[in-house]
N, C-alpha and C positions, 0 to 999 in steps of 0.2 A: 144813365140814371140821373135824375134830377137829386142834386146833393142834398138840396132843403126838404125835400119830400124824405130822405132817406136818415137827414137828421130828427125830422118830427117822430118818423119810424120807430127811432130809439130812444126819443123819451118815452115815447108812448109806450116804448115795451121797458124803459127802466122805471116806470108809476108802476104798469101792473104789476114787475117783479118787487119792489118793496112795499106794496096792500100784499102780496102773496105773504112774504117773509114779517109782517107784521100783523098777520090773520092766524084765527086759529089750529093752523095745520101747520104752524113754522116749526115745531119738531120732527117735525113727519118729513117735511120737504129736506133738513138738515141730514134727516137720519139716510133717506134714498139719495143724497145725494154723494153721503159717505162712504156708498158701497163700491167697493173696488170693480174691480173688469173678470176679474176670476171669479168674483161670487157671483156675478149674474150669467158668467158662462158655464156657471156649474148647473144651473137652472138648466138652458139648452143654447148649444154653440152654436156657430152663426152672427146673423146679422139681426135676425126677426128678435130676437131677445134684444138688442141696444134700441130695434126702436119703440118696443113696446117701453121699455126703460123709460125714452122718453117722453113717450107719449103719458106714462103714468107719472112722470116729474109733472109735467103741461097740467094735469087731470088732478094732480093735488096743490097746484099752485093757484090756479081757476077756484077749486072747493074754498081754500083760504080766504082770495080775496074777497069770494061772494060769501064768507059762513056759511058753507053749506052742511048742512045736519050728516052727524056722523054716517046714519042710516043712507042717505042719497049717494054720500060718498062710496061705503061700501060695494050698493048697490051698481056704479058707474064704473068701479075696478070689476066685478065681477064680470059688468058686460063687455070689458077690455077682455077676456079670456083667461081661461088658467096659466101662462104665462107672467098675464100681471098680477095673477092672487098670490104666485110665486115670487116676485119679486117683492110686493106689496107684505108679504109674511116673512121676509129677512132684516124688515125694524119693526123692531117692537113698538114704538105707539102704533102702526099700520096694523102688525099681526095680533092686536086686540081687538083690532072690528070682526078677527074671525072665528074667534074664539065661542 
């Protein structure tokens, strides 16, 4: 692997990570990312629960940097499956869009 290709890599994913954490979902992201490994296994054990995890970490980090409207967000974790409305409903600023 070409080093400089692999350091550009990582800026480019440490910009998107702080537009995430400095967009309007940086409590959201804070709160899913505080959840331990037993509350997301209490959901459903396995593997398929860590990667919906983080697929909806990905999926709220995206929403932040681009401001993406409450309603789109919702509707995006929905279409991730009942798994992510599961995890997505274990922090409360998330388990308000369900409300």
């Amino acid at each position: 692997m070409d080093i400089n290709a692999f350091r550009k890599k990582l800026l480019k994913r440490a910009e998107a990570n702080r537009l995430a954490f400095e967009g309007q979902y940086r409590e959201q992201i804070e709160g899913l990312l505080g959840l331990s490994r037993e509350e997301i296994d209490r959901i459903t054990p396995g593997t398929t629960d860590l990667e919906t995890y983080d697929q909806l970490i990905s999926l709220v980090k995206e929403a932040s940097a681009e401001n993406l409207s409450q309603a789109d967000l919702k509707e995006h974790i929905v279409e991730m499956g009942d798994i992510a409305v599961s995890i997505a409903k274990r922090v409360p600023k998330l388990a308000s869009l369900f409300l």
